[in-house]
VOLUMRO-864569 format. One record per residue (C-alpha): residue in three letters; x, y, z. Coordinates in Angstrom, 3 decimals. Example, Ala and Ser with C-alpha at 12.3 -4.5 7.8 and 13.67 -1.06 7.14 Angstrom:
# residues 2
<site><rest>ALA</rest><X>12.300</X><Y>-4.500</Y><Z>7.800</Z></site>
<site><rest>SER</rest><X>13.670</X><Y>-1.060</Y><Z>7.140</Z></site>
# end
This chain:
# residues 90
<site><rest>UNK</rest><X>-8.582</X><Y>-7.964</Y><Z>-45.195</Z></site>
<site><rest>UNK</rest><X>-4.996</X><Y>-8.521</Y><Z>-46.601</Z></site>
<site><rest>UNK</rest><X>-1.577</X><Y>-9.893</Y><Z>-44.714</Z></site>
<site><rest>UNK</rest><X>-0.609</X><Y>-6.301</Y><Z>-43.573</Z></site>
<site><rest>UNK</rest><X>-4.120</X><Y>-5.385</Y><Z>-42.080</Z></site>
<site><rest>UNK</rest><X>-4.374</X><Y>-8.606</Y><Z>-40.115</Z></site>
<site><rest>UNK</rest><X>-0.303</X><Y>-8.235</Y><Z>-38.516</Z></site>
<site><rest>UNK</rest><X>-1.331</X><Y>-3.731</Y><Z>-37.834</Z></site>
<site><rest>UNK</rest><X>-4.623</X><Y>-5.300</Y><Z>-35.779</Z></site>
<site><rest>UNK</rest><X>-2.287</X><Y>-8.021</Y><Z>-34.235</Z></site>
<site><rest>UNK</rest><X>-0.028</X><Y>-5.611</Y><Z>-33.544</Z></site>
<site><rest>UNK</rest><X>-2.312</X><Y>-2.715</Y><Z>-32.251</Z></site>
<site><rest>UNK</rest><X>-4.065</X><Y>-5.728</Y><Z>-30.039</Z></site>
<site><rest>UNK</rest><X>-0.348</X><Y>-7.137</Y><Z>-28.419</Z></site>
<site><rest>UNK</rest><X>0.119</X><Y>-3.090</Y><Z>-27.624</Z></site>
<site><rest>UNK</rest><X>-2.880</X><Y>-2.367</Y><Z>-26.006</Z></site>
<site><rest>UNK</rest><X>-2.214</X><Y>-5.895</Y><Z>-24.157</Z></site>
<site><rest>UNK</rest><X>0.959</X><Y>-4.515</Y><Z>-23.012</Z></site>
<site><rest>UNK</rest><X>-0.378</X><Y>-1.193</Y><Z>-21.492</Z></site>
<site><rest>UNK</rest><X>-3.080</X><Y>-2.922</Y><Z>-19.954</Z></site>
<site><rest>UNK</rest><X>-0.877</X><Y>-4.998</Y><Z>-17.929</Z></site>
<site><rest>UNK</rest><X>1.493</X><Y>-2.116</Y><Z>-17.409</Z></site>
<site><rest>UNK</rest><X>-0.763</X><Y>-0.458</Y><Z>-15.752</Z></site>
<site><rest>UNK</rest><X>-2.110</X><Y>-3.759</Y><Z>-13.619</Z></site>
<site><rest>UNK</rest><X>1.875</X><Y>-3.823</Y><Z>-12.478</Z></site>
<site><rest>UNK</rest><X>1.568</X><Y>-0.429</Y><Z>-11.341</Z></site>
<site><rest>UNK</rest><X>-1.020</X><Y>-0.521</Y><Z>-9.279</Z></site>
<site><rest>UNK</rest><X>0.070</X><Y>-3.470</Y><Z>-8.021</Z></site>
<site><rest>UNK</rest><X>3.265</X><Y>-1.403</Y><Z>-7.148</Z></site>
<site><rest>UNK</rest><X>1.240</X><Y>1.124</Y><Z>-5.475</Z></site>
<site><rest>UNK</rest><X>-0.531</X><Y>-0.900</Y><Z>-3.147</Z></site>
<site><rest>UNK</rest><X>2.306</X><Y>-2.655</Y><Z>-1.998</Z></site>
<site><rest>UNK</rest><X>4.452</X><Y>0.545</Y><Z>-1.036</Z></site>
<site><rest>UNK</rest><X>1.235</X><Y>1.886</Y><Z>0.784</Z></site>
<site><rest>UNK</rest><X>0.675</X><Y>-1.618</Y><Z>2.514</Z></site>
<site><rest>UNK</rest><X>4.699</X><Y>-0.671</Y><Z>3.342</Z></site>
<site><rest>UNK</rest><X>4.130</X><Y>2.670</Y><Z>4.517</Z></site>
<site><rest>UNK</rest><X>1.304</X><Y>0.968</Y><Z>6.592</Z></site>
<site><rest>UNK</rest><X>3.021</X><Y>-1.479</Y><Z>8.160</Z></site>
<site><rest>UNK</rest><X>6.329</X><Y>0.972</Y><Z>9.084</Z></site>
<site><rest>UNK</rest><X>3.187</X><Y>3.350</Y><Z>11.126</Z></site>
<site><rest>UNK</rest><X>1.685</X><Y>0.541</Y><Z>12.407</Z></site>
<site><rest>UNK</rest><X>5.306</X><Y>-0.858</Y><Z>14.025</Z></site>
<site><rest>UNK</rest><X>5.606</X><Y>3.331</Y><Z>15.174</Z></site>
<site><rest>UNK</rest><X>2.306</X><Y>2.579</Y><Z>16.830</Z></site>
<site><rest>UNK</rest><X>3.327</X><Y>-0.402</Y><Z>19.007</Z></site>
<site><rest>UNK</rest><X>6.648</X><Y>1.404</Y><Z>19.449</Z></site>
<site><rest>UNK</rest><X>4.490</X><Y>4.494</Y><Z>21.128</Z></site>
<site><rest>UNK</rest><X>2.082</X><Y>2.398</Y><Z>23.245</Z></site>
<site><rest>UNK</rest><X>5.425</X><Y>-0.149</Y><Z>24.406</Z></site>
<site><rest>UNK</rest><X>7.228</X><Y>2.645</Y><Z>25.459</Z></site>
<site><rest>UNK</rest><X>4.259</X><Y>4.562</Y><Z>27.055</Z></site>
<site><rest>UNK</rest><X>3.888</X><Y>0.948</Y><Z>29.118</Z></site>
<site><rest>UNK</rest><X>7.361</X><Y>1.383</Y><Z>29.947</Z></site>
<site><rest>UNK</rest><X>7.233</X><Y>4.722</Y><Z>31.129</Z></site>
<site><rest>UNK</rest><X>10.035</X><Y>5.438</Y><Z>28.861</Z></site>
<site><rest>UNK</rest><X>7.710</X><Y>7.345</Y><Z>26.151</Z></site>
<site><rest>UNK</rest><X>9.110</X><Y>10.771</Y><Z>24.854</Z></site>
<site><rest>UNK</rest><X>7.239</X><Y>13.632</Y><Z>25.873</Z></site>
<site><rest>UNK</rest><X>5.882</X><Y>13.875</Y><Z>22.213</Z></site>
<site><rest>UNK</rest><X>4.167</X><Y>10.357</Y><Z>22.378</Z></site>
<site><rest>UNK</rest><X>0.524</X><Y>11.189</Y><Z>22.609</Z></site>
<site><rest>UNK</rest><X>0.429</X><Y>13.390</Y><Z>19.398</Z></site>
<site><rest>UNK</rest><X>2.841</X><Y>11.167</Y><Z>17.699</Z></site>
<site><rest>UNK</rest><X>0.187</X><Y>8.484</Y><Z>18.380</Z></site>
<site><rest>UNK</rest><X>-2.602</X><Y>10.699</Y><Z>17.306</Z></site>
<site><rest>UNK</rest><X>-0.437</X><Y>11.429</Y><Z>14.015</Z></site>
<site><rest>UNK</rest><X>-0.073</X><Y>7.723</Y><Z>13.412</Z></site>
<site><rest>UNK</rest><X>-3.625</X><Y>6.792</Y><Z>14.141</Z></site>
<site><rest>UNK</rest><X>-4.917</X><Y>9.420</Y><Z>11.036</Z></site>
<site><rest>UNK</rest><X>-2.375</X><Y>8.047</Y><Z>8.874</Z></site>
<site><rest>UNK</rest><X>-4.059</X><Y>4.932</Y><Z>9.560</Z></site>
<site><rest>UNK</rest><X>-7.583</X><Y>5.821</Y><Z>9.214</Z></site>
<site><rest>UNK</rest><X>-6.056</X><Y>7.762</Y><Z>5.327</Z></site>
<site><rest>UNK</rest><X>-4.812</X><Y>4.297</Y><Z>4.504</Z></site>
<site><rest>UNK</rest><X>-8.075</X><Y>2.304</Y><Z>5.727</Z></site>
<site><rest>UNK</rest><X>-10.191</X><Y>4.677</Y><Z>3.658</Z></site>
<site><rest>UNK</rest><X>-8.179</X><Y>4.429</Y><Z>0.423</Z></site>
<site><rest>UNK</rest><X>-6.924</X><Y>0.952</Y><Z>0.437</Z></site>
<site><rest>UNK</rest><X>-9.585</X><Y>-1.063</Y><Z>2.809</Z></site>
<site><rest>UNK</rest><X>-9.935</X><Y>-2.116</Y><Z>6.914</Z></site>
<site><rest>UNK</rest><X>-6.947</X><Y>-3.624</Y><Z>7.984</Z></site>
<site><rest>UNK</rest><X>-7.024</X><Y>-6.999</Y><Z>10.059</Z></site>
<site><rest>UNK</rest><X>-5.003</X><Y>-9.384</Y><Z>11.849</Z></site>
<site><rest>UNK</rest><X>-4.863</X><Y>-11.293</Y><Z>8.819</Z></site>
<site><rest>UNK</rest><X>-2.323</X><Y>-8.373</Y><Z>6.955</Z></site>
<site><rest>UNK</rest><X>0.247</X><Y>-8.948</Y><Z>9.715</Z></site>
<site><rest>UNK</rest><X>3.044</X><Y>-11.704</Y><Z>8.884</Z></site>
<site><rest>UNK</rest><X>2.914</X><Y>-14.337</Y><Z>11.237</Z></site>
<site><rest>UNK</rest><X>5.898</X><Y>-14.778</Y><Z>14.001</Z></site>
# end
């Protein structure tokens, strides 16, 4: 194998390096805007059930919560359960 095969395999080997971790990166992207979308329903959820406590909910709270629940149950089944252990401490 001479000079200019061994830099086009070096060369072919760096690229498909590259894409791989391109693509790593944007799944890595992907989870963390759905683990963002997550947590914005899950704060919408506490929101519901404090005001319902309150007895300052809108009259749209119980299929708002309903709405927010599926969303949930769409993200568990793509992404994984969620637990205590996702929520940043206080």
């Amino acid at each position: 194998m001479g000079f200019m095969d061994k830099v086009k395999e070096s060369a072919a080997s760096a690229a498909s390096a590259a894409k791989d971790a391109a693509a790593k990166g944007q799944a890595k992207v992907g989870e963390v805007q759905a683990k963002r979308g997550a947590d914005g329903v899950l704060r919408q959820l506490g929101l519901a059930a404090y005001l319902q406590t309150q007895n300052r909910a809108p009259a749209t709270t119980e299929s708002d919560i309903e709405k927010y629940i599926e969303t949930l149950k769409a993200y568990e089944s793509e992404h994984g359960e969620l637990s205590a252990e996702d929520s940043p401490s206080s």
